[in-house]
C-alpha positions in Angstrom: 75.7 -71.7 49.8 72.3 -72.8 51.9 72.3 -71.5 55.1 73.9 -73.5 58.0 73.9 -73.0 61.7 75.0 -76.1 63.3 76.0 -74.7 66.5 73.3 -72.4 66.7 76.0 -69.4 67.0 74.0 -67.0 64.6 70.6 -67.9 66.5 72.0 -67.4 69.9 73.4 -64.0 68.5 70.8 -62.5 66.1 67.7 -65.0 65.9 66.0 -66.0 63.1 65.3 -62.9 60.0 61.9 -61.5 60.4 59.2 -63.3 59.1 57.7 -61.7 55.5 55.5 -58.7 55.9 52.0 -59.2 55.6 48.9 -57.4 56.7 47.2 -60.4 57.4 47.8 -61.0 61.4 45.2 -61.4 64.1 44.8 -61.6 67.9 41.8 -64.5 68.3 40.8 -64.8 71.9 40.1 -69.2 73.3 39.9 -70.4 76.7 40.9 -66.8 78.8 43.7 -65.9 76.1 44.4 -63.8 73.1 46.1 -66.0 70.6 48.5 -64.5 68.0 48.9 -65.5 64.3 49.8 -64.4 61.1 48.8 -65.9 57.7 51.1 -65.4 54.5 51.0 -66.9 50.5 47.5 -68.7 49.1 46.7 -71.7 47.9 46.1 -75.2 51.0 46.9 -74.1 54.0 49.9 -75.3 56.3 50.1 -74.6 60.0 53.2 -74.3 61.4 52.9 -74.8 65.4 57.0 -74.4 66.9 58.5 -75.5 69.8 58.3 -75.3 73.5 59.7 -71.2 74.8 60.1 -70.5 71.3 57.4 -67.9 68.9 56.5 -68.3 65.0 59.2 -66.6 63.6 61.6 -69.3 64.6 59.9 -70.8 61.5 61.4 -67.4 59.5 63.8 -69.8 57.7 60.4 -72.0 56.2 57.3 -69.8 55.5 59.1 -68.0 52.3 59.8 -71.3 51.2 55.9 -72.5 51.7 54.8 -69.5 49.9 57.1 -70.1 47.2 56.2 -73.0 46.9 52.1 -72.2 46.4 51.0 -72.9 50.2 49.3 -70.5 52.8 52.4 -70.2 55.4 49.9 -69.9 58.9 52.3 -69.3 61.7 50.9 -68.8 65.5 52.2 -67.9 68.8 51.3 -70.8 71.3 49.3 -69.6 74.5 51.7 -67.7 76.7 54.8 -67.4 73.8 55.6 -65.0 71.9 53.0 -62.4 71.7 50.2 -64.8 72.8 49.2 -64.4 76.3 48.0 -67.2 79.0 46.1 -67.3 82.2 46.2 -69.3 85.1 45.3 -72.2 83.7 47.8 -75.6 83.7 49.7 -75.6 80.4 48.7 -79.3 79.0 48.7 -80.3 74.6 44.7 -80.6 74.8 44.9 -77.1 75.6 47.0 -75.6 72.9 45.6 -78.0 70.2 42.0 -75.7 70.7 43.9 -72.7 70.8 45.0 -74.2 66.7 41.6 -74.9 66.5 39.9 -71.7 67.2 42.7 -70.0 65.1 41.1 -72.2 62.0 37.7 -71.8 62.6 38.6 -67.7 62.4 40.7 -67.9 59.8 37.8 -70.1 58.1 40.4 -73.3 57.4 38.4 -75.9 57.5 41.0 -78.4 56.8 45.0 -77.5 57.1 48.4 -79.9 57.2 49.9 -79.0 60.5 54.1 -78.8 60.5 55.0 -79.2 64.3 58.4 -78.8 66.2 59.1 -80.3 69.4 55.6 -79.2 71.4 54.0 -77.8 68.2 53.9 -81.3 67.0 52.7 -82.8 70.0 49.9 -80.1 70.1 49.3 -81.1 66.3 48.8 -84.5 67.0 46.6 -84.1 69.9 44.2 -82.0 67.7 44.2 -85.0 65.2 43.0 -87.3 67.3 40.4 -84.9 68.6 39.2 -83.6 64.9 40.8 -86.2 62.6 38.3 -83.4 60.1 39.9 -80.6 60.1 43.8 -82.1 59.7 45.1 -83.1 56.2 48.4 -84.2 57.8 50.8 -84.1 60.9 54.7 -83.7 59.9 55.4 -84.9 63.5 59.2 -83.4 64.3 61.1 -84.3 67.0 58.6 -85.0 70.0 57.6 -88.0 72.1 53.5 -89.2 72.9 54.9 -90.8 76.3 57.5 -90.4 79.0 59.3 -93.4 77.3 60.5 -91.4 74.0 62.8 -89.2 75.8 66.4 -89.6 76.6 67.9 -88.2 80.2 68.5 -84.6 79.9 72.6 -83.6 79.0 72.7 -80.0 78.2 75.2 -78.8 75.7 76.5 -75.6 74.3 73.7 -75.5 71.5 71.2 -76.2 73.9 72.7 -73.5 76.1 72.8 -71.0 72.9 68.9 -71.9 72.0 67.8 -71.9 75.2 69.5 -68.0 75.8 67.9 -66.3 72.7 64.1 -68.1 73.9 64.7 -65.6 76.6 65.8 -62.4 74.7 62.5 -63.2 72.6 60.6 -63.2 75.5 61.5 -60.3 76.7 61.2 -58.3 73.8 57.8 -59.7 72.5 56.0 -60.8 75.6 53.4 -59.1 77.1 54.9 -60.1 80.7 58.6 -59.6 79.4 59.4 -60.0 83.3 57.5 -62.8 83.4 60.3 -65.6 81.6 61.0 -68.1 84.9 57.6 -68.4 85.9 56.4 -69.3 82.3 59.2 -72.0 81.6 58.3 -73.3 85.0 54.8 -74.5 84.0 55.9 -75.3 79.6 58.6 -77.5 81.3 55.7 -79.4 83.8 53.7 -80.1 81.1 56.6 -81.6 79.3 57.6 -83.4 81.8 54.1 -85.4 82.5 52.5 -84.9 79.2 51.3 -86.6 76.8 50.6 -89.8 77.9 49.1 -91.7 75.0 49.1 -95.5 74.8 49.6 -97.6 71.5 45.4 -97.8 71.5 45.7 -93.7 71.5 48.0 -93.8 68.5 45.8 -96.3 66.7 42.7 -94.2 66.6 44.5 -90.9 64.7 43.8 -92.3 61.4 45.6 -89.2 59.2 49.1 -89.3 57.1 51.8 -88.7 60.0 55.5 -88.3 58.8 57.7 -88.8 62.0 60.4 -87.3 61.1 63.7 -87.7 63.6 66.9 -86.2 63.5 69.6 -89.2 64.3 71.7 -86.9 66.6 68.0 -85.6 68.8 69.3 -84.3 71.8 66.3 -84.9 73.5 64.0 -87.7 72.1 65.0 -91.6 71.4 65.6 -92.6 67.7 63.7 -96.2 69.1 60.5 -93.6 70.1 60.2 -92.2 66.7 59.9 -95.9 65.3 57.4 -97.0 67.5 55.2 -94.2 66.6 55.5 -94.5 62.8 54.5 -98.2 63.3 51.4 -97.7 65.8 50.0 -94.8 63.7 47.4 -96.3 61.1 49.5 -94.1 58.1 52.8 -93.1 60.1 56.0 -93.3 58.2 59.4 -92.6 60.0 62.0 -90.3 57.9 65.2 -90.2 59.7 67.8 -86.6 59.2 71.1 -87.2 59.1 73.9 -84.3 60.4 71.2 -82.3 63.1 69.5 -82.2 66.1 66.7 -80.7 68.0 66.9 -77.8 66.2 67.2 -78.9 62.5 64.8 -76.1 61.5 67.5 -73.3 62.6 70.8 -75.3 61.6 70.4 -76.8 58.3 66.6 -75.2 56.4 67.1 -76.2 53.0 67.6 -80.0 54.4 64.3 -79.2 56.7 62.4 -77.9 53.8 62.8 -80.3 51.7 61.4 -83.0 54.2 58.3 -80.8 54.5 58.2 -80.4 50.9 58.1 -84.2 50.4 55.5 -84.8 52.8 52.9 -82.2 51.6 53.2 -83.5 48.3 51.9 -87.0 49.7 48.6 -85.3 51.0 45.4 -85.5 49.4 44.2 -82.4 47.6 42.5 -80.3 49.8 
């Protein structure tokens, strides 16, 4: 039976499995921080860029299916998460998209699909309108481009249960383990006054965008997600039935197939 966590019980209690073994991880320093990523499979490349507090292996449940499927899984710790490190500098999506961008120009990618969560696909975005060259495609999950797309916060027991294994991760992969307050501070300022792109913003990232939107989002309005697919150039809206916020954990074989589907609309790279 395909794995399902809809309450995010087995998350909050044992986290994702470990991401495949590889030798093929690096530490690439940007902007006053040392970057973490891992690379795993051949073939096009996909980046997968996860969520706000999170790390990559929260993407555990989706790179064996990539490489299965013939792509080059690239997972990478955002600036600050995980085993990435940050500065004083102001968290903000301009930032983090040339943290993706120095991770491809080490890892010699000159062109990848990006697969973003939550922040990860804001940051994706951001670094297609910036180097519409270097992106083959943005699967855009669950994030608003302005303050408009997001609903007033409720918090719930899977929110609760997410938000309580974010911190056990922290503290055992951070290199400020102590650090975990200070941290969500400045993620949830950014989130709260970033990004601000207008329709004109939207119009000028001219690369395949699948917004995809899970009906029951916790945090992001279904009537957001169909404004961007209309005022991107190639933006198509896929709706998930049955999840939230955190389809990726609850229900991956549903997940995986909408990324499946969407890299198979790309252009060859």
């Amino acid at each position: 039976m395909p794995l399902r966590d809809d309450e995010l019980v087995q998350f909050a209690a044992d986290g994702t499995p470990p991401l495949p073994v590889t030798d093929a991880t690096w530490i690439v320093e940007n902007e006053g921080v040392r970057i973490w990523c891992a690379s795993h499979g051949s073939g096009a490349p996909v980046i997968l860029l996860h969520g706000g507090l999170g790390h990559s292996g929260n993407w555990s449940n989706q790179v064996p299916a990539l490489v299965d499927a013939g792509y080059r899984a690239v997972v990478i710790d955002s600036r600050g998460h995980g085993r990435s490190t940050r500065d004083e500098q102001p968290y903000s999506y301009q930032l983090m998209a040339s943290d993706v961008l120095a991770v491809m120009d080490h890892l010699a990618i000159p062109k990848a699909a990006i697969v973003g969560w939550s922040d990860g696909a804001c940051t994706g975005l951001v670094l297609a309108r910036r180097h519409p060259e270097r992106v083959a495609g943005v699967f855009f999950f669950a994030c608003n481009m302005d303050s408009s797309g997001t609903k007033p916060f409720v918090g719930t027991p899977v929110i609760d249960r997410c938000f309580s294994r974010h911190v056990a991760d922290y503290a055992a992969l951070s290199t400020t383990p102590d650090d975990f307050k200070a941290f969500s501070e400045a993620v949830g300022l950014m989130q709260r006054t970033q990004p601000d792109y207008s329709a004109a913003d939207l119009a000028e990232i001219d690369v395949p965008v699948l917004v995809i939107q899970s009906a029951d989002d916790e945090f992001i309005r279904i009537e957001h997600a169909e404004y961007l697919a209309g005022a991107l150039p190639q933006g198509r809206l896929r709706v998930l039935e049955g999840v939230t916020h955190f389809a990726p954990l609850q229900r991956p074989a549903l997940f995986n197939e909408a990324i499946a589907d969407f890299l198979a609309t790309l252009p060859s790279r």
